[in-house]
N, C-alpha and C positions, 0 to 999 in steps of 0.2 A: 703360451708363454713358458710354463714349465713343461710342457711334455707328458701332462699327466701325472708327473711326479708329485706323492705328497706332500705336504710343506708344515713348516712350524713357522713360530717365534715372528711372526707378523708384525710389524710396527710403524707406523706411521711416523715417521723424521722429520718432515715438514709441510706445515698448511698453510695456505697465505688468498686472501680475496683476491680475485683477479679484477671486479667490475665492483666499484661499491655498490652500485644501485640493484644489481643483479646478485642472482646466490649463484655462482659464480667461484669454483677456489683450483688452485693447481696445490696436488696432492703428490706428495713424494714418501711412497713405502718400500721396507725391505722386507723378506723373507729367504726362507733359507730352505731347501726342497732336499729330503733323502731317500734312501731307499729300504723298503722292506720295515720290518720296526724303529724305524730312528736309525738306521745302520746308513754309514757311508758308502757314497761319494757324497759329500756334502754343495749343493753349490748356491753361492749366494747371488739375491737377486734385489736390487734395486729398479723400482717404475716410477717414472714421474706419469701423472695422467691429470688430464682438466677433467671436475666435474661440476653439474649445474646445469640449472634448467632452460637453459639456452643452449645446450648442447643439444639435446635431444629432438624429437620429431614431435608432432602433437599428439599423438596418439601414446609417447613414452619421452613427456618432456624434462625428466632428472633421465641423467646419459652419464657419460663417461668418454674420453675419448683420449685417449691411451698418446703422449709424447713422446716416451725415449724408456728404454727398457737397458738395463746393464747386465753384467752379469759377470760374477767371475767362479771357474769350477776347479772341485776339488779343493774347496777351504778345509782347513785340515781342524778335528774335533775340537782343538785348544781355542781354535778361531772361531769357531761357530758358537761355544757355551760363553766366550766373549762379548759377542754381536748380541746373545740372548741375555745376557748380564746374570747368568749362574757361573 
């Protein structure tokens, strides 16, 4: 998803049950991937992904299972200490 790239400022935007009876949630996080010490090209990344234990197989039944990935690149430094709310 990023390329290897390191990332900061991780956060989770939105978490909602998907099955009441099941643990079961679709999870929507951003982060923000640069290069070298915190140096630009900045680029922001937003994932929705399901997780819960009905995703997974028996042998690894908490999974993940990854819906739609965004992305926009080269947010410029104003925008990224924005996102991260310094």
């Amino acid at each position: 998803m990023t390329k290897g790239k390191p990332y900061y400022c991780e956060k989770i935007i939105n978490l909602s049950r998907i099955k009441e009876k099941e643990n079961q949630h679709r999870i929507t996080v951003q982060l923000i991937t640069y290069n070298g010490p915190h140096n630009p090209p900045y680029d922001l990344y937003i994932v929705d992904f399901i997780a819960g234990s009905s995703i997974g197989s028996n042998n690894n039944p908490y999974n993940a299972k990854i819906i739609k990935i965004d992305s926009k690149k080269n947010i410029s430094i104003d925008a990224a200490k924005k996102l991260c709310g310094k």
